[in-house]
N, C-alpha and C positions, 0 to 999 in steps of 0.2 A: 096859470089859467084860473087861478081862483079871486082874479082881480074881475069887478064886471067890463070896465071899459072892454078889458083883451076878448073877453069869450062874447064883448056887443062888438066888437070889430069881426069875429069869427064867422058870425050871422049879418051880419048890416043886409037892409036894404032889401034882408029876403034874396037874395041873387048867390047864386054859387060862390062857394068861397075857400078860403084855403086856412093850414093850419097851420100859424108858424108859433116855432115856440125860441124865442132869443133872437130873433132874426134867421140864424142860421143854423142852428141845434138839430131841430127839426122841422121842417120846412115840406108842404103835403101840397101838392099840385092836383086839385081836382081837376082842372081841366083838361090834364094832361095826362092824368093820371099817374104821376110819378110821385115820389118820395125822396128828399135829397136830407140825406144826412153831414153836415158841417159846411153844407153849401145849398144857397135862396133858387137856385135854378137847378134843379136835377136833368140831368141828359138824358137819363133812361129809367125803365118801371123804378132802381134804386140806385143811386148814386151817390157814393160815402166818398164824402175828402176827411183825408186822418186816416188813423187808425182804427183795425176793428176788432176785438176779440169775441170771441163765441165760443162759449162754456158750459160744458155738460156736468153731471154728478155722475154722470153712471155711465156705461159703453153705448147707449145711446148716437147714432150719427148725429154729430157734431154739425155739419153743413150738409145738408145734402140739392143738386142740382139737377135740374129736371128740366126735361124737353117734351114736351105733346104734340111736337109739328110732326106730321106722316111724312114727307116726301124724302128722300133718297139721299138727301145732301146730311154733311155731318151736324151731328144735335145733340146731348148740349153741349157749348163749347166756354169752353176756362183758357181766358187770354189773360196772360200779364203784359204788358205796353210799360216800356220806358221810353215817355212823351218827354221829349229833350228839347230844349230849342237849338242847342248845341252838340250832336250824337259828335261821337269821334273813335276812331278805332281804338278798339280793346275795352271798351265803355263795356262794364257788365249791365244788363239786361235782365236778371232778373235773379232770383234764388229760392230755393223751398228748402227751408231746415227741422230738421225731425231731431228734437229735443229734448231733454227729461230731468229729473232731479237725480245726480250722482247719490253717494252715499254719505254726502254732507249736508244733505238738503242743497245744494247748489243748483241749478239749471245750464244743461251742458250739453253742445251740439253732438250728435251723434251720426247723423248722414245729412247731409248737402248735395243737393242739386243745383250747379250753376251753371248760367250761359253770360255768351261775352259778346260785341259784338266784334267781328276781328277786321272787317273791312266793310265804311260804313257807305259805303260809295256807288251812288244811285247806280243801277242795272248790275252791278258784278257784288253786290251786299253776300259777304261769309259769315257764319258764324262759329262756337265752340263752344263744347259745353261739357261739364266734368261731375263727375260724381266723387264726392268725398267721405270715406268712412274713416271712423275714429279709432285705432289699432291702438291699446297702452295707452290711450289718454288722448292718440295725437292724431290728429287726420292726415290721411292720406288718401293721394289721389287715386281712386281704384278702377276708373274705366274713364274713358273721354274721347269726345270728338274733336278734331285739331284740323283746321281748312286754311291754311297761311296762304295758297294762292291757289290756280286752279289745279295743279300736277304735283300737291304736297298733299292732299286731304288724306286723313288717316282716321282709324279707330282704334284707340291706344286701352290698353287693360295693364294694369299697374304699371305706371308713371313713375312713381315714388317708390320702384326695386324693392319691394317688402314682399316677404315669406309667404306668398299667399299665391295656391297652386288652381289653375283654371284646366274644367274639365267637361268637357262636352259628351251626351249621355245618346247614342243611335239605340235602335228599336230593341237590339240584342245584348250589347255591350256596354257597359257603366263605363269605361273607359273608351270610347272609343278615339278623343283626342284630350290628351290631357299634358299638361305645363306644368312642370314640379317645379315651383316658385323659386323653392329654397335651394335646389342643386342646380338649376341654370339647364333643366334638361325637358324635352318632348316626349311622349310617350302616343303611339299609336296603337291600341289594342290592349294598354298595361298601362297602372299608375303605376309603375317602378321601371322607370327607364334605365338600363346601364348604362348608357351613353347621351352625348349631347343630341341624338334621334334615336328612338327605338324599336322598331315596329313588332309587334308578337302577332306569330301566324298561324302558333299554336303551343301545345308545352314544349318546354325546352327548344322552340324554332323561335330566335328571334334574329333580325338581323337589326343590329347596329352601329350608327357611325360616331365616331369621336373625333375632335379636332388633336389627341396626344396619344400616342399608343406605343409603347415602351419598344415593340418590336421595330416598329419601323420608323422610332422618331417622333418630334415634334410636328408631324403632315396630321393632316386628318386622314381617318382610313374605316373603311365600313367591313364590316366581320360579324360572324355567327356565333351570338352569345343563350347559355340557357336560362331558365326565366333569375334565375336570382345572380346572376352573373361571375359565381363561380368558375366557371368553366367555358372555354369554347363549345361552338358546333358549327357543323358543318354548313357550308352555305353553296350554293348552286348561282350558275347565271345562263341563262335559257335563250336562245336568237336564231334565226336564220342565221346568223351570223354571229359572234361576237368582236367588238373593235374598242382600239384602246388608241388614246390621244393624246399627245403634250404639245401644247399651246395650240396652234389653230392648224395641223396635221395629222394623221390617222398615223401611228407609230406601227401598230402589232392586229393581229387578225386572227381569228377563229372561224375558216371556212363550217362552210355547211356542211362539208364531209369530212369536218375535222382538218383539214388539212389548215398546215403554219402560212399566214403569210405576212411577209413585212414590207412595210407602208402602206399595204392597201391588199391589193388582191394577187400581190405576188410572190407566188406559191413554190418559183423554183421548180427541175424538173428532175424527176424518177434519181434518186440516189445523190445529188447533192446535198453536200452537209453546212450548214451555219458558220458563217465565218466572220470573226469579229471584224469591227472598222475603229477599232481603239474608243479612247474615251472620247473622241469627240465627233464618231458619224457611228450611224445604226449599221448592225450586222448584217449582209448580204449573202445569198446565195450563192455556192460554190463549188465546183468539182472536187471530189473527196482527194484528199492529200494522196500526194505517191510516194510517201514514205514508206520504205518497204520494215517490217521487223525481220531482222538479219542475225545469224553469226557464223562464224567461222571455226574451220575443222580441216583434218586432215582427211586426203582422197583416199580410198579402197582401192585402187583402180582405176582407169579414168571414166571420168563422166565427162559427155558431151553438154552444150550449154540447152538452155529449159529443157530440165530432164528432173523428174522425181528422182531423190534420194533417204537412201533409209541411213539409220546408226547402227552400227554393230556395238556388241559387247565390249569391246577396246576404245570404244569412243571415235573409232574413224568411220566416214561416210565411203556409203558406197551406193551403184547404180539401183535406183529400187526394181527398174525393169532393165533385165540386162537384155538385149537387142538379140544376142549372139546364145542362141539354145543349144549349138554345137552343130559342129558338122555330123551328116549323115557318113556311116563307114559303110561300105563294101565287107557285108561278113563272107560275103567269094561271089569270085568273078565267071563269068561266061557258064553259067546256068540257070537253067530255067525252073526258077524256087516258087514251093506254094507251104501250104500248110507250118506256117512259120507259129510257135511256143516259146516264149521266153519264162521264165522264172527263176524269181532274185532267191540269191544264195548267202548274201553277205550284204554289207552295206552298198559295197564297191564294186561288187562281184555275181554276175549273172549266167543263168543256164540258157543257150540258145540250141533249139532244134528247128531242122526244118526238112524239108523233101525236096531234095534236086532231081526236078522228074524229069531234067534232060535224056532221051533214049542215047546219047553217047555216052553217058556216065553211068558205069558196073554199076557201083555203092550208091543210091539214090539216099539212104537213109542217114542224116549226118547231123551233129551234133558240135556246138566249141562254147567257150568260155569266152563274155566280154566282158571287160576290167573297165571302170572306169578309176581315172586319176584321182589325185585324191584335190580337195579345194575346190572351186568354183566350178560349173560349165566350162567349156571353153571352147574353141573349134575344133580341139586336135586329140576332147578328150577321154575317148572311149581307143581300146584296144582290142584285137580278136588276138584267143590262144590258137593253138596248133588244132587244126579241124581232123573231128574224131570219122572216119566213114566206118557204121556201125556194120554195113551189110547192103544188100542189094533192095530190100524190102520199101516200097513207096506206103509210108507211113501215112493213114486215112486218119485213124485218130491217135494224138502223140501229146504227153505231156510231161513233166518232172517235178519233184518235188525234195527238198533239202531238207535233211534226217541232223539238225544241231547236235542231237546227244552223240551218234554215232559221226557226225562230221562225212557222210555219206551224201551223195544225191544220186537217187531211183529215177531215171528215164521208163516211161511205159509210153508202148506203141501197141496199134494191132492194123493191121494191113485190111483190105477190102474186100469184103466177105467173109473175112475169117473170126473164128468163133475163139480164136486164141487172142491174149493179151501177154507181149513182152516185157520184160523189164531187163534193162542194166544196169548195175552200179557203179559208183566212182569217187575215189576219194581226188583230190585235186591239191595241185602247190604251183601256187601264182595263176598262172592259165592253162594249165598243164592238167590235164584228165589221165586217171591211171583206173581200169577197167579191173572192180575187186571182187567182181560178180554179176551172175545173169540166171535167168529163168525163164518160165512160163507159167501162165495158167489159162484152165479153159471157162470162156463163160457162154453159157449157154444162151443162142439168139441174140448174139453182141449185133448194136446195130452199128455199124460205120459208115454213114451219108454223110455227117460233117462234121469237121474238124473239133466244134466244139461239145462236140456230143462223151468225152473223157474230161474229169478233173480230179489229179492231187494233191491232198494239201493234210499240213502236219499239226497234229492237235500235243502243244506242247506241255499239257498238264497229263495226258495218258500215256504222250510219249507212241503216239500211234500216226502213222498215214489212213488218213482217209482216201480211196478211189470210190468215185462216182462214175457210173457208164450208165448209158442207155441201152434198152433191150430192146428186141421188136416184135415181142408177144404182147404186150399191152401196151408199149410206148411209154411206160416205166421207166426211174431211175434206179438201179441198183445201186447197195450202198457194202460195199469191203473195207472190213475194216482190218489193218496188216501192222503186225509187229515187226519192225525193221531188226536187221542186225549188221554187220558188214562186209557180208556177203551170198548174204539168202534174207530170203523175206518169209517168215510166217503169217500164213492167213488165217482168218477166223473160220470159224468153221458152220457159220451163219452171212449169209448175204441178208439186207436189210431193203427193200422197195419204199420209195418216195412218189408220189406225182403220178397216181395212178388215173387210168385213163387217157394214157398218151399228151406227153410231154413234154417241151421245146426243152431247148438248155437247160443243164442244172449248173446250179454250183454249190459253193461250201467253203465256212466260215468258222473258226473257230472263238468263243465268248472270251477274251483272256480273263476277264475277271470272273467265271464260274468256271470257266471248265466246257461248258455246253459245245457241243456241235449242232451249227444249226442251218440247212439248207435252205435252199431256194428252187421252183421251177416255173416256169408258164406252161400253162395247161392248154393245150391244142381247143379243147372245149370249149371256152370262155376269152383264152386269150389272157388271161390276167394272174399277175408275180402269185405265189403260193409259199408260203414260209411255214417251215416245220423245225422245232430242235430238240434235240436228243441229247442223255448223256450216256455218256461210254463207262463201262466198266471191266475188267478181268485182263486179262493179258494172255501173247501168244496167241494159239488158235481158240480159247476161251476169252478173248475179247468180244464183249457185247456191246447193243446198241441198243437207250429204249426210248422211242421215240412220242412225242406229245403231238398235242392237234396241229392238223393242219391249218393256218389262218391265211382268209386272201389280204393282200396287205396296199395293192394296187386301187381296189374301187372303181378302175375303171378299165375298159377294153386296152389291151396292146398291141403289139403288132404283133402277125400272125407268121410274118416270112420267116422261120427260125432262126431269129436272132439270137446275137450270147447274152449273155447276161451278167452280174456280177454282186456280189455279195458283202461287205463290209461292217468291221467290229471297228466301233466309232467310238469309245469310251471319251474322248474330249468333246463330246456334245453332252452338258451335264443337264441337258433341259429335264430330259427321262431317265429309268432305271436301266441302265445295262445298254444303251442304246446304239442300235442296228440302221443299217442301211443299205435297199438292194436297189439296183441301177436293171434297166432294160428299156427297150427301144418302144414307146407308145404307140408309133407310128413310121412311117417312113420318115417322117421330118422333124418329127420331138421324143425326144428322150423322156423318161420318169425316175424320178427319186424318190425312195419311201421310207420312209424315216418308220422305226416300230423299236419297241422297247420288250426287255425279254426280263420274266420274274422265272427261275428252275427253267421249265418245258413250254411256259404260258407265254405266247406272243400278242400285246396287245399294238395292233397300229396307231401309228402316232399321224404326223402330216406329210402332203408329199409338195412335189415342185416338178415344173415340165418344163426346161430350156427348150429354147428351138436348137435341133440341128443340124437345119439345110436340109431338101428333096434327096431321099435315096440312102441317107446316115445311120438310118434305121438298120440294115444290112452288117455293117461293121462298127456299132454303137461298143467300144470297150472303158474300159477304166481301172483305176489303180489307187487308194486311197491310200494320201500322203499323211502317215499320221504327223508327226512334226509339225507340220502346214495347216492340218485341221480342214483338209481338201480334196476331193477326188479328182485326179484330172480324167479326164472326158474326151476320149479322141473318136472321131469317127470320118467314113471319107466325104468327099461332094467332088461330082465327076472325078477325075483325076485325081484333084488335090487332098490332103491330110490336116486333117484340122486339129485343135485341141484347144480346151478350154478350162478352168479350174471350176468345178462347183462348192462350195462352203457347205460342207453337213454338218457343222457344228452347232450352226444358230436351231432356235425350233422348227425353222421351217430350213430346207436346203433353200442356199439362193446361189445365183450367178456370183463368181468377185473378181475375173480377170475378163480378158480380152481374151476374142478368140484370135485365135495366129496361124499360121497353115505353117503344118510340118513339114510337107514335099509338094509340089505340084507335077510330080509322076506316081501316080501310084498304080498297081493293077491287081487283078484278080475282086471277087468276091466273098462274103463269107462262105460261100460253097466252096471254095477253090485254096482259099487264106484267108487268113485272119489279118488283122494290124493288133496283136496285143501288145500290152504296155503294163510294166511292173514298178516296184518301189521296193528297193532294198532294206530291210529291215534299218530302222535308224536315222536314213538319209532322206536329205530336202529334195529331193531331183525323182524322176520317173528315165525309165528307158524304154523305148516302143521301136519293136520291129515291125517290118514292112518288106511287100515286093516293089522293087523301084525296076521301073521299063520304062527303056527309053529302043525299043526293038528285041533286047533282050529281058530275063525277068531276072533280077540281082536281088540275092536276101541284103536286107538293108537292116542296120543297127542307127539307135540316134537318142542321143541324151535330151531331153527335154528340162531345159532352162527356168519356165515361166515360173517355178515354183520361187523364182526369186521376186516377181510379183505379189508380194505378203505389202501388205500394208499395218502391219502389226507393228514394225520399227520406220514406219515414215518417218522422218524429222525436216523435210526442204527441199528447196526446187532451186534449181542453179540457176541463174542468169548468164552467166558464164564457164565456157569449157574451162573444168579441173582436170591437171593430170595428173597418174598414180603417183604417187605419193606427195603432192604439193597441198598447201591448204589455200582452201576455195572457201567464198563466199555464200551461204545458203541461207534463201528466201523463204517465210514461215508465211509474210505476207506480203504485200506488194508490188509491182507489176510483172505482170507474166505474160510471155510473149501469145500471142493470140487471144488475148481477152482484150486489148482496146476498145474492139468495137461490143462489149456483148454490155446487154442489158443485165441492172444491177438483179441478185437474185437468181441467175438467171443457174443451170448447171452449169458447172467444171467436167470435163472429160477424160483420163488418160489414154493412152493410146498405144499401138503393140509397140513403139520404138522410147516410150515412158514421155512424148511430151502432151505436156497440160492444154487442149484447146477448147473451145467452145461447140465443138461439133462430136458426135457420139459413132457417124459413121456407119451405124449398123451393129460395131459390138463396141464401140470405147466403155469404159466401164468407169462409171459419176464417181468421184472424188473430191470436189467442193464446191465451192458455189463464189460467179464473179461479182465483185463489190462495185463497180463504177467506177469511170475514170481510169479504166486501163488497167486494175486491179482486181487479184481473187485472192483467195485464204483453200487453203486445203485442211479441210475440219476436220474428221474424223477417219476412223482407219476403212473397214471394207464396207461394202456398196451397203450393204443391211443394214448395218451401225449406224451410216449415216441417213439414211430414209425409213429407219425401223420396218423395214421387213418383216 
């Protein structure tokens, strides 16, 4: 420009003009107002063909672009254009490189943004574009867009498999999605995945899945790891349902109520058990196997088939309920018997009295000895000795009692209205009574209304007879205490009163483990059991009595018709100290059992239990406690017939543990008239209960009672098939038993009075085990409380 021609061409002519400098250097369109740099025609306000750099000294913006248009559309806009005359796919488009000088002074790319065109093809045009950063010198590709047709488009984050961990940051969590570059793993909630997914739901809650887990193999498998992966945890799966699948069918199932089912929602019903289909089909529901658990033994005896069987000590089976209680005897024939007393003398060996108050017969008052055999029950197995006729005397109240040190037993009677009380003695060989003495003495307002208004019984630590009578000045029990010898009786020279204020039955009990005597009444008053005990000291007619508090031991009303009562030292119930148990009729139709425990004189009550006994049992409620058995048995009548049942005083509370079974279906009289008492021979498993049997006439009747062989203490099987004595039989511990086919699993087991197992209880069968399904049951536990914790 410092030529004049160029800057007289600049201005010519006065007329607008333009500025070029080289032709095309620079090149200034006033008309148009544009500027073209390396090109004589500029397309827009500045149009560079070449290259252009633009240099700062300082942080200074380099380029800066700007927009002052208002309206809504975008403004300013930075387009690069690759104006092709030939585009073709994969042709890049364009590039931005972000550069610098190394530490060589060198100049060297550090990030790259490039686009490509990937299809260049008018209406369907794709593209892709990548970012490249420089790791160790070298670029890699660290995010890009990839569109190869229209169902392949992706957004790719490291391309080039380099170390480099991507993590996404929500409003709470710094991790909340994070990619650990370098171990090939996910992390949801955690940058430290244990597994190839990890999600953390809080400390130590993560679950995680891996494609190799040493437990189960090269599978993938998801598990509950804690945060640093140390160690499992626990993991849960939560559904209306849960369901599990292999290939494209529902395999296995978690009902809503928990219930199994397989392939789908099939659940099987009530007591079927899983049953494999081998390796090559899934396991299906099934009726429980009728494999029975079995072995074999030799017979006791014979047992009929499903019949419970107990072991004995020798290892042979025998009947656990033997059917056969023994026949009843005729202790005499063609008289009309009331006021019937038995008491055991020996194991085997029993004192029967009673009153044949036939008006043909002199000697009403009569007395014999029953034997029983020795070994099982059996039908045939009781005997009467030679019958003693004492005298003419219709004995009102009568009892006896067996003197062990002297080998003596004291008969006492006293007749009806009389204010005297007899006695005879008797030494005895086999069943054989030899009369070694006799007496009297007078008690003053003896009352005699019913039979059981006298009781004796021998306290084997003083070596003394206790009698108990009733008086009927205040309806008191009077208490004598008598030193035996063997042939006269010394009495004390003090009578002792119990139960004041009028009195039903008494009885009496000796503590074997202290010594104590300790009595029983019901009180007219209240109605309710009354328990007092005493210890004995001095000897001959200086035997005394000192007697502790009264306690009621009942809690609740009894029955009022003068019932007997009964009394029991129960030492194999170790729940309490010393412990006692008195029986009496609650009612006409339930019995009571009172369990109470004795410290010295102090009677603390413990718990009681009420059986039913049938309408009207109340009247003749007796019993007899088996110690051997750990049992009372329980008889009392219903109409006619003779019932009996065992109660358990052992556990803390009395319970039921047999069947009831009727003794006779003749019986007659009341307790006003006779009794049905029932004894237990010192030692022995078995009870003896007499009774009047009428059938027109009234027969004193004798009869061993069997049930005691209903112990569930030695169960061991149930037959399927009749054993006979001495053969060996098959016995079932589990497995099918005859009347359970049809019973629902769960359901009770019942035995029954002839020992077989059914599903029905009857009224008294007494629960023994429970049936499993499919025709099967198990007999669990030994008696009824055991098995229901009573």
């Amino acid at each position: 420009m410092t030529r004049a021609r160029d800057l007289g061409d600049f201005i010519a002519d006065g007329a607008a003009a333009e500025l070029v400098v080289d032709t095309t250097t620079l090149v200034v369109d006033s008309t148009n107002n544009r500027v073209g740099i390396g090109t004589a025609s500029p397309a827009t306000a500045l149009d560079v063909v070449g290259n252009a750099t633009i240099t700062v000294a300082d942080n200074s913006d380099a380029l800066t672009i700007v927009s002052t248009d208002a309206d809504a559309n975008a403004g300013p806009i930075l387009k690069l254009r690759r104006n092709s005359a030939s585009p073709a796919d994969n042709d890049l488009i364009g590039a931005i490189d972000w550069t610098s000088e190394n530490s060589d002074g060198d100049e060297h790319d550090f990030l790259n943004l490039t686009a490509r065109m990937r299809d260049v093809t008018a209406g369907s045009e794709d593209v892709a574009y990548a970012w490249t950063a420089y790791l160790n010198g070298t670029g890699r590709e660290i995010q890009s867009f990839v569109n190869t047709d229209a169902s392949a488009a992706s957004m790719v984050f490291n391309e080039d498999s380099q170390d480099i961990d991507f993590r996404v940051e929500s409003n709470g969590n710094a991790n909340m999605l994070f990619v650990d570059g370098g171990n090939d793993r996910v992390g949801v909630g955690t940058a430290s995945p244990t597994g190839t997914l990890t999600v953390n739901l809080g400390t130590d809650k993560n679950v995680s899945y891996s494609g190799s887990v040493g437990e189960v193999g090269s599978v993938p498998c998801l598990f509950g790891v804690v945060d640093d992966g140390s160690s499992l945890a626990s993991i849960g799966f939560r559904g209306t349902d849960i369901r599990f699948a292999t290939q494209a069918a529902e395999r296995f199932r978690f009902g809503s109520s928990g219930q199994l089912g397989i392939g789908g929602a099939t659940y099987g019903t009530s007591g079927q058990v899983l049953t494999s289909g081998g390796s090559g089909a899934a396991p299906t529901w099934a009726d429980a196997a009728s494999t029975a658990i079995t072995f074999t033994a030799q017979a006791d005896g014979a047992i009929d088939a499903n019949r419970m069987a107990g072991i004995e000590s020798n290892g042979k089976m025998k009947a656990l309920f033997n059917v056969s209680s023994g026949s009843s005897i005729n202790v005499e024939v063609a008289t009309a018997a009331r006021r019937i007393q038995i008491s055991p003398v020996t194991e085997n060996l029993y004192f029967y009295a009673w009153d044949a108050s036939n008006s043909s017969i002199t000697n009403h008052n009569k007395v014999a000895l029953v034997q029983k055999s020795t070994g099982a029950v059996s039908a045939n197995s009781l005997t009467v000795g030679t019958i003693v006729e004492i005298n003419s005397d219709q004995p009102r109240l009568n009892d006896a009692v067996y003197d062990p040190d002297n080998q003596r037993i004291t008969y006492f009677w006293a007749t009806s209205g009389s204010s005297t009380i007899n006695y005879r003695m008797y030494s005895f060989s086999g069943t054989t009574l030899t009369q070694t003495g006799s007496g009297s003495f007078s008690v003053t307002n003896l009352s005699t209304n019913y039979p059981g208004y006298m009781e004796a019984t021998y306290n084997t630590t003083h070596n003394c007879i206790v009698l108990i009578y009733k008086t009927t000045d205040d309806g008191a029990y009077q208490i004598q205490l008598i030193d035996p010898g063997t042939t006269s009786l010394t009495l004390s020279s003090n009578t002792y009163a119990f139960g004041n204020y009028n009195s039903y039955t008494g009885r009496s009990v000796e503590c074997a483990a202290t010594g104590a005597h300790v009595f029983t009444v019901q009180k007219v008053s209240d109605n309710r059991a009354y328990v007092r005990a005493g210890t004995i000291s001095g000897s001959g007619s200086s035997l005394a009595l000192s007697l502790g508090t009264e306690v009621d031991v009942s809690t609740s009303d009894g029955y009022g018709g003068n019932p007997p009562m009964a009394i029991f030292d129960v030492p194999e119930n170790t729940n309490y100290t010393n412990t006692m148990c008195v029986q009496h009729a609650h009612s006409t139709s339930y019995a009571k059992y009172c369990l109470f425990s004795l410290s010295g004189t102090t009677i603390t009550a413990r718990t009681q239990f009420t059986p039913y006994i049938a309408a009207g049992g109340g009247d003749c409620l007796e019993g007899a406690y088996v110690k051997t058995k750990g049992f009372v048995m329980q008889t009392w009548t219903q109409s006619n017939s003779y019932k009996q049942r065992p109660i358990d005083v052992t556990a803390a509370t009395p319970v039921e543990t047999g069947n009831e079974r009727t003794i006779s279906g003749s019986v007659s009289g009341s307790h006003g008239t006779s009794r049905t008492p029932i004894a237990n021979g010192p030692g022995s498993d078995y009870c003896v209960t007499g009774f009047v049997y009428y059938t027109g006439s009234t027969y004193p009747k004798a009869q061993a009672i069997a049930q005691v062989d209903e112990n569930f203490d030695n169960w061991a099987g149930y037959t399927e098939s009749a054993v006979s004595d001495g053969a060996t039989g098959t016995f079932t511990i589990f497995g099918p038993i005859s009347g359970v086919t049809s019973a629902n699993p769960q359901s009770f087991l019942y035995v029954q009075d002839d020992g077989q197992v059914t599903t029905s209880s009857n009224g008294n069968g007494a629960k023994c085990g429970i049936a499993n399904g499919g025709g099967n049951g198990i007999i669990i536990r030994s008696r009824e409380h055991d098995l229901y914790g009573n």
